[in-house]
C-alpha positions in Angstrom: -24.9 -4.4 -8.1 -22.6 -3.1 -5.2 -24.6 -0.3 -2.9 -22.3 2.8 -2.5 -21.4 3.0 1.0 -22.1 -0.8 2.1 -19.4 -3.4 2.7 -20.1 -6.1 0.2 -19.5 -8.9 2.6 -20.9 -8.2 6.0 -23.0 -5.3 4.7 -22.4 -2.7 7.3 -22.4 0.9 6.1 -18.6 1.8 5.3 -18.0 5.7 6.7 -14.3 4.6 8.2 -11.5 2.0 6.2 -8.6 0.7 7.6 -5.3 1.9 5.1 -2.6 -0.2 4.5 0.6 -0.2 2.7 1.6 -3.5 1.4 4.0 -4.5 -1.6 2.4 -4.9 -5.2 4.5 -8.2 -6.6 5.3 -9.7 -9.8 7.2 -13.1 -10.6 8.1 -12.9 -6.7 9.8 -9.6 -6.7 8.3 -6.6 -5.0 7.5 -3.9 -7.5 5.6 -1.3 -6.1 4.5 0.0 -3.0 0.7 -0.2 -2.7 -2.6 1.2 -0.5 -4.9 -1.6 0.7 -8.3 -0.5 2.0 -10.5 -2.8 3.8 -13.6 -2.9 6.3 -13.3 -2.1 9.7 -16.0 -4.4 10.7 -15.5 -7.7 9.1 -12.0 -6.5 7.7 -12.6 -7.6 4.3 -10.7 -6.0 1.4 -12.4 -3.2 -0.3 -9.8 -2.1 -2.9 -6.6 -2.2 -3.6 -4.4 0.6 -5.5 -0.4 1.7 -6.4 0.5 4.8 -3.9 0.6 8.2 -6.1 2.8 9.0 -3.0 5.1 6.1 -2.9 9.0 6.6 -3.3 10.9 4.3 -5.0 13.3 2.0 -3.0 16.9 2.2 -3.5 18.5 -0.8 -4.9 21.1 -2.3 -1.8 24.1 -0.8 -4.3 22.7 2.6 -4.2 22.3 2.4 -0.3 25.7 1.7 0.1 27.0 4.5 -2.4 24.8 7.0 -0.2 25.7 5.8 3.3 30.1 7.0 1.8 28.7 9.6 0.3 28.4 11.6 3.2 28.2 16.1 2.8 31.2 17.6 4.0 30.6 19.6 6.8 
């Protein structure tokens, strides 16, 4: 049984995480944009989840359709 507010490795009460953003992959092809949470005393990895906030990257045709696509002033 894990004790809420303890790091399950070294065991240190956990008021403070370090947040991450790291790339959720399948078959070797980055699919989501992610939150990593781990200890900032022994750095271990606490939990891992999809961003609710993440924005979808645009594919490298779309990038180049925006950067002609430019507003007329």
């Amino acid at each position: 049984m894990i004790h809420q507010g303890q790091c399950p490795k070294c065991g240190k009460r956990v008021l403070h995480v370090h947040v991450e953003s790291v790339l959720g992959m399948i078959a070797n092809e980055s699919k989501a944009r992610c939150l990593s949470y781990s200890c900032i005393h022994c750095f271990a990895v606490l939990g891992v989840q999809i961003d609710p906030r993440g924005k979808r990257r645009a594919k490298t045709a779309d990038k180049a359709v925006a950067k002609d696509d430019k507003p007329a002033k």
